[in-house]
VEXDREN-2710 file (C-alpha; in Angstrom, 1 decimal):
% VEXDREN-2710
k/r/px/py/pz
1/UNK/51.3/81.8/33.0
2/UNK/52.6/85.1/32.7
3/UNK/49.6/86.4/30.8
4/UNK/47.4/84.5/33.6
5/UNK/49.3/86.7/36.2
6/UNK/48.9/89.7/34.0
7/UNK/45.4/89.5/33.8
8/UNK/44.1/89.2/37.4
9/UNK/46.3/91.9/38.6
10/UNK/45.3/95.6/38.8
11/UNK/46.3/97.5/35.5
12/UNK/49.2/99.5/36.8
13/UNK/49.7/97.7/39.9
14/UNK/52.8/95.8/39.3
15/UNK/54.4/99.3/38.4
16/UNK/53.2/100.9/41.5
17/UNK/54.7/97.9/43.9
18/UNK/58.0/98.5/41.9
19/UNK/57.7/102.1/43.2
20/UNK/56.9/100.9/46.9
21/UNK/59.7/98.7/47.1
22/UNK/62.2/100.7/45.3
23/UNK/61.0/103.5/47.9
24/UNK/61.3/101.6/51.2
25/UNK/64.9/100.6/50.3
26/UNK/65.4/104.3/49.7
27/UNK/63.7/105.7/53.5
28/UNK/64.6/102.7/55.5
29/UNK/68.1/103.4/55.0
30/UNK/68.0/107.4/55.0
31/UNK/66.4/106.5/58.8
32/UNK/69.0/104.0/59.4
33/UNK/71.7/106.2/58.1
34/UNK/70.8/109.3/59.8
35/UNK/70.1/107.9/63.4
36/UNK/72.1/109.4/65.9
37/UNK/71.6/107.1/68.4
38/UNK/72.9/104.0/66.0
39/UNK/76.1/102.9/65.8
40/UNK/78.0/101.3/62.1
41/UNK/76.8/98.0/62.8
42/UNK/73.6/98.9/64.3
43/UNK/72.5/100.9/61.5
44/UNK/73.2/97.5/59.0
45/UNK/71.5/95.1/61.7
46/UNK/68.3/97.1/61.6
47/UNK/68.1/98.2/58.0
48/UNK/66.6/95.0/56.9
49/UNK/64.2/95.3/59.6
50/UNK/62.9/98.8/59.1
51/UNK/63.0/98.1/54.9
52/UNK/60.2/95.0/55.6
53/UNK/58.4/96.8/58.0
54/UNK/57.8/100.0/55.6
55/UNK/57.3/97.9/52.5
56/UNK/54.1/95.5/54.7
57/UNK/52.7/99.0/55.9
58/UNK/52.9/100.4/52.3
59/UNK/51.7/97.4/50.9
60/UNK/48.4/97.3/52.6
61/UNK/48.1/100.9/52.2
62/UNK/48.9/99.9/48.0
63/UNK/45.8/97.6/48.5
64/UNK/43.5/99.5/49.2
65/UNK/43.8/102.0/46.3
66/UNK/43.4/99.1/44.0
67/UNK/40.5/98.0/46.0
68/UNK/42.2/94.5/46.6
69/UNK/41.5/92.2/49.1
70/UNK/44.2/91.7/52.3
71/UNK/44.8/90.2/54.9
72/UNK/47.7/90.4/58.0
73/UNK/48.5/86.9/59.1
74/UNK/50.3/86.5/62.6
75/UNK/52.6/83.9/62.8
76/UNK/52.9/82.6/66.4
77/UNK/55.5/80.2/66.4
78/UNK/57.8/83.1/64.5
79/UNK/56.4/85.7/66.7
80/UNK/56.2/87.6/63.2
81/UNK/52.9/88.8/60.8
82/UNK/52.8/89.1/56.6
83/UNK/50.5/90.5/54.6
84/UNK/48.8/88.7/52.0
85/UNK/46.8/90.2/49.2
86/UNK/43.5/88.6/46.9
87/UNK/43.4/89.7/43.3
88/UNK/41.5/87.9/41.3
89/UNK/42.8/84.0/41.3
90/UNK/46.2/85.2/42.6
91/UNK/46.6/85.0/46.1
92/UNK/50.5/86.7/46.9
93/UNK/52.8/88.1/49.5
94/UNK/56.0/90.2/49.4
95/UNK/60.0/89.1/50.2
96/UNK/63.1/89.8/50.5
97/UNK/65.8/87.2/48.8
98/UNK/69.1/87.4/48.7
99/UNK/70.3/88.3/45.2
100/UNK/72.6/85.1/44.3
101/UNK/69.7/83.0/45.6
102/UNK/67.5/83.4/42.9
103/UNK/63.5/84.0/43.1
104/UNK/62.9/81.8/45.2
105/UNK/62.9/83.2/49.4
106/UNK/64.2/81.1/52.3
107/UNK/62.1/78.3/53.4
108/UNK/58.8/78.6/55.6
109/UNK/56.3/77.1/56.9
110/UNK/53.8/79.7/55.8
111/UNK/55.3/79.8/52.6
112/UNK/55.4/76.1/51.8
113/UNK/51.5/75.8/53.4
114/UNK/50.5/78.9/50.9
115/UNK/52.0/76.7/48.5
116/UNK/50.0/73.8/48.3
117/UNK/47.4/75.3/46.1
118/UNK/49.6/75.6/43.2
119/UNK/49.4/71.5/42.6
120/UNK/46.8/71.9/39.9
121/UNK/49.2/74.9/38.0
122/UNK/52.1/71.8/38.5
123/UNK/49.6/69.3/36.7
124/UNK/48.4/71.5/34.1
125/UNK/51.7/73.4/33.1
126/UNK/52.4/70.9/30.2
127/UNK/49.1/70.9/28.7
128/UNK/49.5/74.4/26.5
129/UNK/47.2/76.9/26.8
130/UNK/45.6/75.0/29.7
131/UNK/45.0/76.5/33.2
132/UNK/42.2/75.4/35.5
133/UNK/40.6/79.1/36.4
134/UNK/38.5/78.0/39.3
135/UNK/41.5/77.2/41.5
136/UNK/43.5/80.2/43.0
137/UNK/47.6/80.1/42.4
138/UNK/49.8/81.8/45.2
139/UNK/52.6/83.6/44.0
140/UNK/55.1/86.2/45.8
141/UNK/56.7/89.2/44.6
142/UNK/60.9/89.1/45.6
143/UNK/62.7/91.6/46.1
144/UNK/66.7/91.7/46.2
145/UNK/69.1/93.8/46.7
146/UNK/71.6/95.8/44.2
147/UNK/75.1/94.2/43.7
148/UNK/76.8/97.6/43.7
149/UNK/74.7/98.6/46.6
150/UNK/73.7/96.8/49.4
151/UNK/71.1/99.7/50.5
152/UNK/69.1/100.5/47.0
153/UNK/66.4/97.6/45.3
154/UNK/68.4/95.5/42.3
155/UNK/65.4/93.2/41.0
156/UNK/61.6/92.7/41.8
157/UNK/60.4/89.1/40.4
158/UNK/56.7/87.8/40.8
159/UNK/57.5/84.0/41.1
160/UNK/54.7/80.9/41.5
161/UNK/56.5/78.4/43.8
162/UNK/56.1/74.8/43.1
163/UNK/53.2/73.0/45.7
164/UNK/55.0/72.3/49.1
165/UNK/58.5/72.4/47.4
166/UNK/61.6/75.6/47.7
167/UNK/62.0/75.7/44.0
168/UNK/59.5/77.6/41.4
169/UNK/57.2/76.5/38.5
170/UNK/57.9/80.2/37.1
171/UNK/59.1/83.4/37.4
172/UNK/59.2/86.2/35.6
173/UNK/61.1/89.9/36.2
174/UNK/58.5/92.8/37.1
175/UNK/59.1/94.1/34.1
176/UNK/58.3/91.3/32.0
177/UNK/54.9/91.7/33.7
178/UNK/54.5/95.3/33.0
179/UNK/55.3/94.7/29.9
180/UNK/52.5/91.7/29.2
181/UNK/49.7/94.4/31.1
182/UNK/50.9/96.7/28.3
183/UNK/51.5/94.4/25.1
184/UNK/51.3/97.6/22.8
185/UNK/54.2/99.1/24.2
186/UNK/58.0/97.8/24.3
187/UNK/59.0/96.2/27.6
188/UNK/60.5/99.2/30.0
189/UNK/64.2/99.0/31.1
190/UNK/65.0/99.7/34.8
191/UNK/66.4/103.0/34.1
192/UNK/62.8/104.0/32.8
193/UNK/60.8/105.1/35.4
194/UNK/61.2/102.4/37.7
195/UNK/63.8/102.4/41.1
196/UNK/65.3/98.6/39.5
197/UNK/69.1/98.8/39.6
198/UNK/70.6/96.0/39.0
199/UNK/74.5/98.2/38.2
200/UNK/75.1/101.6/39.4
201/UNK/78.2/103.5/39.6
202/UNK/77.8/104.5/43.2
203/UNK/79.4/101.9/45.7
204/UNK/78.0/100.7/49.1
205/UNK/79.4/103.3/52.1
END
């Protein structure tokens, strides 16, 4: 699966997302921080507000570039909107999980509806070398924060969730999937050009 994921996404792309998210972390919380009009708690409460709102807006922004297919989806009943991006068979979206939860975000409706696609990948999985390429597969990119610091990206994961069920079928770290778009060089550590941290020596203020 990961090659399948590898190979109907934009050469470069997963690299430039990493960049996006790692980046959003970085200006949502420089606003945040810097607002003199915020309080302490204020500042925290709207964070993860301000991070999702840059990352969507960069994200569509991201598309285009690539010359990928998107679309915003308005959710009524959450009074809330997504973004959610064609490439090739892979239809995805972007989250934020919490880092002890695993790849897998908070349940949906949206989500579990997006889903229901990914039957056929269920099915299928067993049989090696066996995927049915006229069916699309939704997927989501997660994004968590760092242990040491609550304000900075830890770990980006592109993860196919199983059809109308929480859990996964797969999920692999972005760098795995950087890696698998570039099979002729060795897999890139977070420290390598990438805003991943999953330990840093600075604390959370």
């Amino acid at each position: 699966m990961l090659a399948e994921l590898a190979a109907n996404l934009p050469i470069g792309f997963p690299r430039a997302l990493a960049r996006l998210v790692g980046s959003a972390y970085n200006e949502a919380w420089l606003d945040c921080k810097d607002h003199a009009r915020l309080g302490a708690f204020e500042k925290e409460n709207v964070f993860p507000h301000l991070r999702r709102g840059i990352i969507e807006t960069m994200l569509r922004e991201l598309t285009k570039k690539y010359s990928l297919e998107h679309e915003v989806e308005i959710l009524l009943s959450e009074g809330n909107a997504y973004t959610k991006v064609r490439s090739g068979r892979i239809v995805f979206s972007v989250h934020h999980v919490d880092q002890y939860s695993g790849p897998t975000p908070r349940v949906a409706n949206y989500r579990t509806q997006n889903s229901v696609v990914n039957l056929h990948v269920e099915q299928f999985m067993l049989i090696e070398d066996y995927i049915d390429r006229d069916k699309p597969i939704y997927a989501y990119f997660v994004h968590s924060t760092n242990p040491d610091n609550k304000h900075q990206l830890g770990e980006i994961h592109i993860s196919v969730p199983a059809s109308e069920r929480r859990d996964s079928i797969c999920a692999y770290d972005i760098t795995e999937l950087i890696a698998a778009q570039q099979p002729d060089k060795k897999i890139v550590k977070p420290d390598e050009d990438l805003p991943i941290k999953r330990k840093t020596e600075e604390k959370a203020e």
